[in-house]
C-alpha positions as CSV (number, residue, x, y, z in Angstrom):
1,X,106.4,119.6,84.1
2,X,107.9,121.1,87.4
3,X,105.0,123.8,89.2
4,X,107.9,126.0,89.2
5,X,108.2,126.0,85.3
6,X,104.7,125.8,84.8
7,X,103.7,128.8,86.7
8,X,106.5,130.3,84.4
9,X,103.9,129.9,81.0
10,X,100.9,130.6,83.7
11,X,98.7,133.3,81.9
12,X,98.9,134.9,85.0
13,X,102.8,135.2,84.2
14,X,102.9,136.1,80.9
15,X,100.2,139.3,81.9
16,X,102.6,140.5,84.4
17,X,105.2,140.2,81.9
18,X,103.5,142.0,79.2
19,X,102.4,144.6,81.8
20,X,105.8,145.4,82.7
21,X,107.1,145.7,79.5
22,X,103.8,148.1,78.2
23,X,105.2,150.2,81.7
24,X,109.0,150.0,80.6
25,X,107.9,151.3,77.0
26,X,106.1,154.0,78.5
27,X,108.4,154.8,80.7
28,X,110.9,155.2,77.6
29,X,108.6,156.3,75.5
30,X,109.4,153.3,73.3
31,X,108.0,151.8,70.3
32,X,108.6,147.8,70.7
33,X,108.4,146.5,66.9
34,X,108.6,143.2,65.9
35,X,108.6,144.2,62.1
36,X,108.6,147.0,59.4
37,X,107.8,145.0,56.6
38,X,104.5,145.0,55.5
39,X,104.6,143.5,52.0
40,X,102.1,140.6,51.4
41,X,99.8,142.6,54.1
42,X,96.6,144.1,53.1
43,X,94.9,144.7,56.4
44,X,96.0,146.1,59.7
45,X,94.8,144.2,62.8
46,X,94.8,146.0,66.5
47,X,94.4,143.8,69.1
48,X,95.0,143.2,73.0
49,X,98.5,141.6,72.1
50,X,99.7,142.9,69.3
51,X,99.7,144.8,65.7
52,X,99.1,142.0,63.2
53,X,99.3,142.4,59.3
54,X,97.1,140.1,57.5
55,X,97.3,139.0,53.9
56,X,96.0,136.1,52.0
57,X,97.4,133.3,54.2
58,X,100.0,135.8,55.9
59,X,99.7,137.2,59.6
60,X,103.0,139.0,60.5
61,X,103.5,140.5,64.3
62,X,104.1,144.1,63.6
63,X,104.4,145.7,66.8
64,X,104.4,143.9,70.8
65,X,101.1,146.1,72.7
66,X,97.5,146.6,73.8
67,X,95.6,148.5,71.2
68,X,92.2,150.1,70.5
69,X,92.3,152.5,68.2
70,X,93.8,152.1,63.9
71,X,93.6,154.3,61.6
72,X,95.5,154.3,58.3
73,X,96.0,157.5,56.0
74,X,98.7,158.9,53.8
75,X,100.9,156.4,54.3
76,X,100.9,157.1,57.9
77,X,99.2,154.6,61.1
78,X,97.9,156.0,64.0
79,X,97.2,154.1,67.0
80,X,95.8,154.1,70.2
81,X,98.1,152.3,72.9
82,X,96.9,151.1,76.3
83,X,100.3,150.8,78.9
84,X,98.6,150.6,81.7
85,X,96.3,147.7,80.7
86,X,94.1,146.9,84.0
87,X,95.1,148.7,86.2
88,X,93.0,151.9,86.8
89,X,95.1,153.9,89.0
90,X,97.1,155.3,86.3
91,X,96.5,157.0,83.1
92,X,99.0,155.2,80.6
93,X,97.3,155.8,77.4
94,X,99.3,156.8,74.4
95,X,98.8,157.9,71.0
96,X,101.5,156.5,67.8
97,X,102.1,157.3,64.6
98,X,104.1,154.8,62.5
99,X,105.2,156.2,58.9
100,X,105.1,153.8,55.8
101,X,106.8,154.2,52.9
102,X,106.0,151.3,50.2
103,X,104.6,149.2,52.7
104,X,107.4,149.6,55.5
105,X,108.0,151.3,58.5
106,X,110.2,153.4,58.4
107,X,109.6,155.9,61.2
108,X,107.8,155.5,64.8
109,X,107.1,158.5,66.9
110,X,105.2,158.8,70.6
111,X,102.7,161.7,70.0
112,X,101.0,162.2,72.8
113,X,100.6,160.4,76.3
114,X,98.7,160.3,79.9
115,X,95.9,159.6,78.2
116,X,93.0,157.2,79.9
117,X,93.8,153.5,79.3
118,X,90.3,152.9,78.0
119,X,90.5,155.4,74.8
120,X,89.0,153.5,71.8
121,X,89.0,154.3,68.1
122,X,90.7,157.4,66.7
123,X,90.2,158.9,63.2
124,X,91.7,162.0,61.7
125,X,89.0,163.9,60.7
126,X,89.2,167.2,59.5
127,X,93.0,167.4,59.4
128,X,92.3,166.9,63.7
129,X,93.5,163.4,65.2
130,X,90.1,162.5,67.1
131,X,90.4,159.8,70.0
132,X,87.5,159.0,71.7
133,X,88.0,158.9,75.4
134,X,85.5,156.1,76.5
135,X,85.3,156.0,80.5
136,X,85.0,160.1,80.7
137,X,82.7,160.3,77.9
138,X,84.1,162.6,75.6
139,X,86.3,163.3,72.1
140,X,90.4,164.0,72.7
141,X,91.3,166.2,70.0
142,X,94.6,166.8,68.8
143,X,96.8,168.5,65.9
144,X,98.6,165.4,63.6
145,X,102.0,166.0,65.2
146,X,100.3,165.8,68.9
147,X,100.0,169.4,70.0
148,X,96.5,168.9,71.8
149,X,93.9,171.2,70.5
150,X,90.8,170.7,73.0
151,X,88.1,167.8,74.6
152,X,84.6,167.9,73.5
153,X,82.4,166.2,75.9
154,X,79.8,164.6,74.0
155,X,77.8,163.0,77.5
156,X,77.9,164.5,80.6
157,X,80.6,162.2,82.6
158,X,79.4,158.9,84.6
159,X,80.8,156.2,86.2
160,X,81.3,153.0,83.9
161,X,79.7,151.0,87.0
162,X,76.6,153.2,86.2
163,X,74.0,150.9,84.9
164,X,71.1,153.5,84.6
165,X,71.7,154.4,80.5
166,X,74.0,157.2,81.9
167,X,76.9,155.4,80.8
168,X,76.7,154.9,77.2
169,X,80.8,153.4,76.4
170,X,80.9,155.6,73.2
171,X,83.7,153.8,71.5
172,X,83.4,154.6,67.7
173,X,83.7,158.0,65.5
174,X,83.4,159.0,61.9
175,X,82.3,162.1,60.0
176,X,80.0,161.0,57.4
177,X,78.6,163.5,54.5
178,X,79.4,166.1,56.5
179,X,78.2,165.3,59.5
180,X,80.0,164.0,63.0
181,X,78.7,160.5,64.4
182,X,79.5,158.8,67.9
183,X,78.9,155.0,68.4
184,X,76.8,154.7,71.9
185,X,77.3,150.8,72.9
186,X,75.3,151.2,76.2
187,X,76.3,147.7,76.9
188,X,76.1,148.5,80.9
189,X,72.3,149.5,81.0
190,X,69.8,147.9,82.5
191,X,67.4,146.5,81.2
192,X,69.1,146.0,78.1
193,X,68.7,148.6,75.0
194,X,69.9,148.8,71.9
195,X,73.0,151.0,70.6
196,X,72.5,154.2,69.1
197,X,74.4,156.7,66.9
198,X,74.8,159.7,68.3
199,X,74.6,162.6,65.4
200,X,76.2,165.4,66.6
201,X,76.3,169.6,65.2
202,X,79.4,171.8,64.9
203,X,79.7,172.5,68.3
204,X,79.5,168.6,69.4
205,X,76.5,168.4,70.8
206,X,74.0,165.6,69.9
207,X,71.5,166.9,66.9
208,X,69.8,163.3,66.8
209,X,69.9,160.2,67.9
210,X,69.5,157.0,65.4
211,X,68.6,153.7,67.6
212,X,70.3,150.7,65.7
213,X,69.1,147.0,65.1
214,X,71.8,145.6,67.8
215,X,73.9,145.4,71.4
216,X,76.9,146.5,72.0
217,X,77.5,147.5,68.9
218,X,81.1,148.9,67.5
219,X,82.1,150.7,64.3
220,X,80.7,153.1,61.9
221,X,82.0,152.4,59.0
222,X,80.7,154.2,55.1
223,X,81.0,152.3,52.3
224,X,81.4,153.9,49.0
225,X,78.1,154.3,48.4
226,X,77.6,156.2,51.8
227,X,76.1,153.3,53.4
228,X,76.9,152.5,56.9
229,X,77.7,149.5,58.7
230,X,78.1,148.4,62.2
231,X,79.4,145.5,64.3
232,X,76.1,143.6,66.2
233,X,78.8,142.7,68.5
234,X,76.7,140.5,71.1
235,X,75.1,139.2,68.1
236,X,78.0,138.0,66.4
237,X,77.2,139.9,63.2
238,X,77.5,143.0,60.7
239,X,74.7,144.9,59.4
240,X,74.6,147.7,57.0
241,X,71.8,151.0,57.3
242,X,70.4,149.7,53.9
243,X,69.4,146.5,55.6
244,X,71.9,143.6,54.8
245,X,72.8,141.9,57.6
246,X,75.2,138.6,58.2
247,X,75.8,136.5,61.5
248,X,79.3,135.1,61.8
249,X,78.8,133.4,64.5
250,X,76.3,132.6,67.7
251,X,79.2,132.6,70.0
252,X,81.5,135.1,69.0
253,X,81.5,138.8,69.2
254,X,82.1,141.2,66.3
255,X,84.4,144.1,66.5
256,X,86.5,145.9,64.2
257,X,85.5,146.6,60.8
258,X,86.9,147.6,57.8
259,X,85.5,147.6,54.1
260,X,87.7,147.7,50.4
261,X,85.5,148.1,47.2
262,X,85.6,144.5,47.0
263,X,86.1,143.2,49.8
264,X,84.7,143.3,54.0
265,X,87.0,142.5,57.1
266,X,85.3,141.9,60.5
267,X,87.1,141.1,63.4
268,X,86.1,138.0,65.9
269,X,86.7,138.1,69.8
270,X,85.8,135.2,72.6
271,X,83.6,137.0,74.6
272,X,85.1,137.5,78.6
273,X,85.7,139.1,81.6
274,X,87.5,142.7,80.8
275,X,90.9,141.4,82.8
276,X,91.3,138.4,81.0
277,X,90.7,139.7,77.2
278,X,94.1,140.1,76.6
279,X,94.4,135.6,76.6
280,X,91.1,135.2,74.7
281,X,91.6,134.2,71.1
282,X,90.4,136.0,68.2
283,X,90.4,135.7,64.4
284,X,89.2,137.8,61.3
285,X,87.1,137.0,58.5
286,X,87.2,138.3,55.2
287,X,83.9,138.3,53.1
288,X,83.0,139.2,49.8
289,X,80.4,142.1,48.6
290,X,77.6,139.2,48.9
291,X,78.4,139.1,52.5
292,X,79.8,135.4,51.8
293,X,82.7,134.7,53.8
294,X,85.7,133.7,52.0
295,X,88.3,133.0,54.8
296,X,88.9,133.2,58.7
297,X,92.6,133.8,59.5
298,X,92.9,133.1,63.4
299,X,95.0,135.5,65.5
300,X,96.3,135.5,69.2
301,X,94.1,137.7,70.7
302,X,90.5,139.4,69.6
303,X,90.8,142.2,67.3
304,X,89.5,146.1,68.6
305,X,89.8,148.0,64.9
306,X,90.5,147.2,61.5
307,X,92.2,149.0,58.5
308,X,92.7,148.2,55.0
309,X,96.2,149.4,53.7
């Protein structure tokens, strides 16, 4: 093949092409989907390249982005949408809201933007749209149609370069019986500590702190029992408070999480420098309540949340 042509498939290329489309569709406050139907789908998949729907032997490109945050309720998605991918000088974050009715789309509206490009997960909690806004250490809240309704800084702000705990790269949220909880990854300190849950009152700040059996960890996810469960991401696994545990793999890292009454989606990422994320691979695998995986399902790129439909 020419070099010409080949630098045209380059991943270099295809990132610069992606970043100016995610720049155009901010720009125009665009929603860029690649399909409304979801029938067939019972998960939701946010990744670095896309909105997947997955079903049993079905993966369907919903929607062309980079995104963290999923959350499904009342037939409505919510998503956190990175435009401004790597580059830090700009703050083209955005929030989306996709309406379903019997399993398609049929409505897509921007609700709210110049948000940080390294938000994570966002929940509605409370009838109030939290995102969690990673690099400045704090909880975006906002009213369901946008309107912004205040920031609750959880940590006192620090630079993500800081390696001295200060940082902690809170990236999860969830209210469980009654009470708010923050995922602290503390991936950055040195030496290396474990993640903690960070339990927090009614005005938002930290009540207790719960260290957990793992690194880097992502998710906080209650089971119908109340149970929680986490992502070991740097150990490849999923572990519950109650003490189950499963590695999926010893090279992969876990992330995104989602549980059914029957049934347990993780999410699978190659693990890599943060630039080059968006060409890694990625898959999902869906296990059953014995924690005994019953299929992997690769995808394009590594998966950042999970939702069951």
């Amino acid at each position: 093949m020419p070099r010409a042509m080949a630098d045209l498939f380059s991943p270099e290329t295809r990132r610069a092409v992606r970043l100016a489309q995610a720049r155009a569709d901010y720009a125009q406050a665009r929603v860029r989907l690649a399909a409304d139907d979801l029938a067939g789908c019972d998960w939701l998949v946010a990744t670095h390249r896309g909105l997947f729907g997955v079903g049993q032997g079905t993966v369907v490109a919903i929607m062309h982005g980079w995104f963290f945050g999923l959350h499904v309720v009342d037939g409505q998605i919510f998503l956190f949408e990175n435009c401004g991918h790597r580059d830090t000088t700009v703050d083209h974050g955005r929030i989306i809201r996709l309406d379903l009715v019997a399993r398609r789309i049929v409505g897509a509206a921007v609700l709210a933007e110049g948000l940080h490009n390294n938000c994570h997960q966002l929940r509605l909690i409370d009838g109030v749209l939290c995102l969690v806004d990673t690099a400045r250490q704090r909880v975006l809240r906002f009213a369901p149609d946008g309107a912004p309704i205040d920031r609750q800084q959880v940590v006192p702000p620090a630079p993500s370069s800081d390696t001295t705990g200060a940082y902690c790269h809170l990236n999860s949220i969830a209210k469980v019986a009654g009470r708010l909880v923050v995922m602290a990854h503390h991936g950055r300190a040195l030496p290396e500590r474990p993640s903690e849950l960070l339990w927090l009152d009614d005005c938002w700040q930290i009540a207790t702190r719960q260290v957990l059996p793992g690194r880097g960890c992502h998710d906080v996810v209650a089971d119908t029992a109340g149970v929680l469960w986490h992502c070991d991401s740097l150990g490849g696994a999923v572990f519950a408070g109650d003490g189950r545990r499963v590695t999926l793999s010893d090279r992969l890292m876990t992330r995104g999480l989602a549980l059914t009454a029957t049934r347990i989606m993780v999410g699978l990422s190659s693990f890599g420098p943060r630039q080059l994320r968006d060409s890694l691979g990625g898959a999902v695998v869906l296990l059953d309540q014995d924690l005994r995986p019953i299929v992997r399902i690769a995808l394009p790129s590594g998966p950042t949340d999970i939702a069951a439909l």
